[in-house]
C-alpha positions in Angstrom: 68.3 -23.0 5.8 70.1 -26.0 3.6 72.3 -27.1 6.5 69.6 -27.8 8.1 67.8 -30.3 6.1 69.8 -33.0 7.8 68.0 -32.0 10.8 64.4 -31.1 9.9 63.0 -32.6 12.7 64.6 -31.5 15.4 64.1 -27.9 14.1 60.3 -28.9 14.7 58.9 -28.7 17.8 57.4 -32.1 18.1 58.7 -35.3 15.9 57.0 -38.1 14.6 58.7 -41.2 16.5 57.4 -43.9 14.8 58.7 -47.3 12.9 58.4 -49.7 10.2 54.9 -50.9 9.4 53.4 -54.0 7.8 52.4 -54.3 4.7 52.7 -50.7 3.5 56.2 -49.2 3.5 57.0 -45.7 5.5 58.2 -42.9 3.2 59.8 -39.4 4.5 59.6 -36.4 2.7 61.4 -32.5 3.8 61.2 -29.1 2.3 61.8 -25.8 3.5 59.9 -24.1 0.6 56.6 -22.9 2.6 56.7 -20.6 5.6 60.0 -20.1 6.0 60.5 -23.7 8.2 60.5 -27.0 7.9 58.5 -29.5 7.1 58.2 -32.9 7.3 55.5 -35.2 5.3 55.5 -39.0 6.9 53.3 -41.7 5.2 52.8 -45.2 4.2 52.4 -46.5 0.8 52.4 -49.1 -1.3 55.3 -47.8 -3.6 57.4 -44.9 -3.9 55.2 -43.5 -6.8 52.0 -43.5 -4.5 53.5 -41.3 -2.0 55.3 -38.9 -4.0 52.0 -38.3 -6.3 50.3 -37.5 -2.4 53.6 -35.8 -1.1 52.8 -33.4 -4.7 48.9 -32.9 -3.3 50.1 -31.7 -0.1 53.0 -29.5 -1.4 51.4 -27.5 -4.0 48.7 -26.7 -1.9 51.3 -25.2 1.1 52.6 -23.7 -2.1 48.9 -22.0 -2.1 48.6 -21.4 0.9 52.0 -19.8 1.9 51.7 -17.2 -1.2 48.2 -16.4 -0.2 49.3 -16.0 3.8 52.6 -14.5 3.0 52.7 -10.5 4.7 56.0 -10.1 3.5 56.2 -10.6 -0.1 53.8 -10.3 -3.4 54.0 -12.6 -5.8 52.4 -12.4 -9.8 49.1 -12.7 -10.6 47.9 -13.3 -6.8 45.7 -10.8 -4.3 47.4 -11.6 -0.5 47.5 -10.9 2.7 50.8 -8.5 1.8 48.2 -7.0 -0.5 45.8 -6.4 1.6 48.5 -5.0 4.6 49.7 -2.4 1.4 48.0 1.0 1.4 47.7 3.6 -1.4 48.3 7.5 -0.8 48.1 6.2 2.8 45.5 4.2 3.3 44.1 0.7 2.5 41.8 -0.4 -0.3 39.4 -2.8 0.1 40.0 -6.0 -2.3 38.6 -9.1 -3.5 40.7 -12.1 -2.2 40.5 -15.6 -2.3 38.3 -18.0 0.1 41.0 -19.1 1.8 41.8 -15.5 3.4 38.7 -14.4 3.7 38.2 -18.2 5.8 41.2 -18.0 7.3 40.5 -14.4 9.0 36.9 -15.4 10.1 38.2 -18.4 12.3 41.0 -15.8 13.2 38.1 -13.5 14.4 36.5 -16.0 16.2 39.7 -17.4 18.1 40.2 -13.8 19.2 36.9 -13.7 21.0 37.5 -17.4 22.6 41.3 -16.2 23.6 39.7 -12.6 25.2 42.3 -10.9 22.6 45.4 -13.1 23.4 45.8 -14.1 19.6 45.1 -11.1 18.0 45.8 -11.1 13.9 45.7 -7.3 14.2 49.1 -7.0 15.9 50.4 -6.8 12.5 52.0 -3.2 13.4 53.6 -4.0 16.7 54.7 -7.3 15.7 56.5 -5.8 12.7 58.7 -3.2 14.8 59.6 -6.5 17.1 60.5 -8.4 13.5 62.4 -5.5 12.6 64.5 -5.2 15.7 64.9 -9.2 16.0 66.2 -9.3 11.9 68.4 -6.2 12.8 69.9 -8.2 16.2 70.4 -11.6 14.7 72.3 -9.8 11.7 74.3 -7.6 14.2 74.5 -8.6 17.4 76.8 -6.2 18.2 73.7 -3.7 17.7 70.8 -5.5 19.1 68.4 -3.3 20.7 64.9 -3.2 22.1 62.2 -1.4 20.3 61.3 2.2 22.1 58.1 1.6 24.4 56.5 4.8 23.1 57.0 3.5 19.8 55.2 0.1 20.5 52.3 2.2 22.1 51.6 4.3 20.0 51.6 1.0 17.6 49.4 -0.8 19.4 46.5 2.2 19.3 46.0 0.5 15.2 45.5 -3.5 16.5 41.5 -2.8 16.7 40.4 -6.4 15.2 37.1 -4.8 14.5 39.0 -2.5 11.5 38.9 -5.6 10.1 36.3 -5.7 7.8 35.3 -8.7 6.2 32.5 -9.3 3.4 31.7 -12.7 2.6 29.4 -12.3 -0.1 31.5 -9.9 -1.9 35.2 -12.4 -0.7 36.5 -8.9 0.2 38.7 -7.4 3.3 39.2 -3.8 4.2 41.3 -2.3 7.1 39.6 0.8 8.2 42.8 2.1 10.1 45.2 3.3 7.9 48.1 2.4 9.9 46.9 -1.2 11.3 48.2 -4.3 9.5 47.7 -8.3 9.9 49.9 -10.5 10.7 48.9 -14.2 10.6 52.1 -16.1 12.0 49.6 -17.4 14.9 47.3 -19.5 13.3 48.3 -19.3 9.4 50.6 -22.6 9.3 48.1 -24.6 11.6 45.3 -23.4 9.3 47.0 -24.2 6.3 48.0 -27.7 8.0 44.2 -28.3 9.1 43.2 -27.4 5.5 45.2 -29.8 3.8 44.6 -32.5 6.2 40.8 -32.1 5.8 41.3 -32.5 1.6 43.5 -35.8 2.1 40.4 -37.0 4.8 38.3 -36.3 1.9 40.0 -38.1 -0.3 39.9 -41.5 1.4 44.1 -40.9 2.2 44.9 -41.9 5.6 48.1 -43.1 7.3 49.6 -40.0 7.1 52.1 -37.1 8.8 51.8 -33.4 8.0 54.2 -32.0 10.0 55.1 -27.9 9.0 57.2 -25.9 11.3 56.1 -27.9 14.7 52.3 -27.7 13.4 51.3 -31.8 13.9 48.7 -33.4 12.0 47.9 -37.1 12.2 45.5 -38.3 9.3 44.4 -41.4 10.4 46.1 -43.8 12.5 49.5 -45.6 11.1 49.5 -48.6 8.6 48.9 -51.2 11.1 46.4 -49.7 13.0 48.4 -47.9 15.8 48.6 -44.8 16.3 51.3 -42.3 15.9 54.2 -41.5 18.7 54.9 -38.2 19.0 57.4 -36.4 21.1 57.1 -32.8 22.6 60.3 -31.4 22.4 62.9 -30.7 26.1 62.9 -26.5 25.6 66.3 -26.8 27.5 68.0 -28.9 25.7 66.2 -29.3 22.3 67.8 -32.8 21.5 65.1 -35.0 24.2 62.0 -35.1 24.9 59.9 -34.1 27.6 56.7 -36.2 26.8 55.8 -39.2 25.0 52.2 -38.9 23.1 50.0 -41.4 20.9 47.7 -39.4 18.5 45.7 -40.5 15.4 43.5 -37.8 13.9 44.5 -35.1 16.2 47.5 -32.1 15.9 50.2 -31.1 18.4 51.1 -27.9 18.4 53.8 -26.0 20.5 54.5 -22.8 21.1 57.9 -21.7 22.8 60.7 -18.8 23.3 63.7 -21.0 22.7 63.8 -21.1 18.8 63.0 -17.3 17.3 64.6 -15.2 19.2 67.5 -12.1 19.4 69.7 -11.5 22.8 70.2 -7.7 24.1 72.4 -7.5 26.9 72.6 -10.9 27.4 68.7 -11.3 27.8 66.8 -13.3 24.9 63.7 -11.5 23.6 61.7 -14.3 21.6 58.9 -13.8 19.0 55.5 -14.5 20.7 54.5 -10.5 21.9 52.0 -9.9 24.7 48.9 -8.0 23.4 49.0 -6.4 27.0 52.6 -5.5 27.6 53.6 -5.4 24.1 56.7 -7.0 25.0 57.9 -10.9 25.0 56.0 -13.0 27.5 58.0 -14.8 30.1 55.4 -16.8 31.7 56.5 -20.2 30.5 59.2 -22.0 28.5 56.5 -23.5 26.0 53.1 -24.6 25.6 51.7 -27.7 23.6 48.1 -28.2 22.7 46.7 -31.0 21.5 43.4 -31.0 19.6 42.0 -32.1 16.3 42.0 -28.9 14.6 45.6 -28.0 13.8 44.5 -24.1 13.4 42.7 -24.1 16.9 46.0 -25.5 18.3 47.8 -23.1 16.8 46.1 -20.5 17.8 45.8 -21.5 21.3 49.2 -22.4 21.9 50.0 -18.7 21.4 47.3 -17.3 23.5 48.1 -19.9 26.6 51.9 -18.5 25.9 50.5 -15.1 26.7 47.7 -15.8 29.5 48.8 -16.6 33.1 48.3 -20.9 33.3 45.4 -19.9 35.7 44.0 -17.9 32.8 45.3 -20.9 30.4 43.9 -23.5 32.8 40.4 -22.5 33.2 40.1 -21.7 29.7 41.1 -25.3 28.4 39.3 -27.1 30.8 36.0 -25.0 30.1 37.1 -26.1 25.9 35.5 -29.3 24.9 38.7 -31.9 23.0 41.5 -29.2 23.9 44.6 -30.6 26.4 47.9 -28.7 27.2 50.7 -29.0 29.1 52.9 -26.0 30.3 56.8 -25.3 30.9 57.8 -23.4 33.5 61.1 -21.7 33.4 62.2 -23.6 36.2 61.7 -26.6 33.6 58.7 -27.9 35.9 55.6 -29.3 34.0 51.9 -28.4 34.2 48.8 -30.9 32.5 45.6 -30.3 31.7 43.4 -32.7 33.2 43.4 -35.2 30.4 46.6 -34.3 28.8 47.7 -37.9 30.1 45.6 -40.3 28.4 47.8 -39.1 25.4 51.2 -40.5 26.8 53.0 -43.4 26.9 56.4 -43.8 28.7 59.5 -44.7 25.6 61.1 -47.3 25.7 
């Protein structure tokens, strides 16, 4: 991921557009420690000293926050998500975890019901025979296959959300399948983002970027009062942009099938997995939504990915501060009805 540091923010879906401010100075940090992606942290200081001692806020709490998410790994001396996916003589124990997870997975409960199922943190065992096959077709192309149907079925009979069993009092989860596991990759970097924007509000810090893996956040509007020009990346091209936004206190996120992906037979099979078909959904190039909660943009950007845009339509306009805008495959656009009081055309 090095080579790309050069590059963060075109690896990000949207990019922070902006220019020199008065009186406070605009600092740029990038790391590619937390959620295997990229992140950029744009703010405005009075010195160097002032941003890096924010810039160490913000990173050691992704540092939290990715450990704690992470379904992949364990790491000392912490109780995570990979934890709580791991059973023992085949089947799961229930364990105390930290707030964060057991906050995290009560907002991802509640998206499920506003999304009818479309974002689904139970998908944990489908989603990890597509990771499987995508690792194994990136690192051998030669031998890129899809995953067996059957296999995907029979998968998808453990994705029950309701075997997830939370207990706030007790800060404990339990999955009552045996064979179901979470996976978080929805929500748990717009979460995370929300989180930590929400702190630095609390704080008094404003003037500020948070920008991890495509997940926007705007904390406050920029040092001289405007607000913040953000571009939604071209999904064809990746080096333009299709729109033109100005945002202060809100998140962009997008969601699309041109960055994670694998190709078999000359047909790309992207990430983002149908809860319905179980396979890649092909309805649109990418969606962006814009809200001020980075989690609920998250989330939503993945479940408009997966709906039909009548199903995605209805269901944003019916959502109080939520705008999107589609891509086609054709490359033609679709808005919500107020996704244009956000944009402004570059000059």
């Amino acid at each position: 991921m090095k080579r790309f540091i050069a590059f963060a923010t075109a690896l990000c879906l949207v990019f922070c557009l902006t220019g020199c401010k008065k009186n406070k100075l605009k600092y740029t940090d990038y790391t590619f420690d937390y959620f295997d992606t990229a992140t950029t942290i744009v703010g405005y200081a009075g010195t160097q000293e002032e941003f890096d001692l924010v810039c160490d806020e913000i990173k050691e709490l992704l540092g939290e926050y990715h450990k704690l998410y992470n379904i992949y790994n364990r790491y000392d001396g912490v109780t995570n998500l990979c934890s709580v996916n791991n059973t023992e003589d085949g089947v799961h124990k229930e364990l105390k975890v930290d707030k964060k997870i057991i906050d995290l997975l009560l907002y991802a409960k509640e998206l499920y019901t506003l999304t009818n199922g479309k974002m689904n943190v139970a998908m944990g065992s489908v989603l990890s025979i597509w990771h499987d096959y995508r690792t194994e077709g990136i690192n051998n192309p030669n031998k890129a296959s899809l995953p067996p149907m059957d296999r995907l079925k029979e998968a998808a009979k453990h994705t029950d959300i309701n075997d997830l069993i939370i207990n706030r009092e007790k800060s404990t989860v339990y999955l009552k399948d045996s064979k179901m596991s979470l996976d978080v990759g929805a929500i748990a970097k717009g979460y995370a983002t929300e989180q930590i924007a929400l702190y630095l509000e609390q704080k008094g810090i404003s003037g500020y970027l948070l920008n991890v893996g495509g997940n926007v956040r705007c904390i406050g509007k920029r040092a001289d009062g405007e607000e913040w020009k953000v571009g939604v990346e071209n999904p064809e091209t990746q080096d333009d942009y299709l729109a033109y936004l100005k945002l202060s206190d809100k998140s962009i996120v997008t969601s699309g099938n041109y960055q994670r992906y694998y190709t078999v037979n000359g047909v790309n099979y992207h990430h983002i997995i149908n809860p319905e078909t179980l396979m890649p959904a092909t309805n649109f190039r990418s969606v962006s939504v814009i809200c001020k909660d980075s989690g609920k943009a998250d989330a939503l950007s993945t479940a408009l990915f997966n709906m039909t845009y009548r199903e995605g339509s209805e269901l944003v306009e019916n959502l109080a501060g939520i705008e999107a805008m589609w891509v086609l495959p054709d490359g033609k656009q679709l808005y919500s009805d107020g996704f244009n009081t956000f944009t402004y055309e570059n000059e």
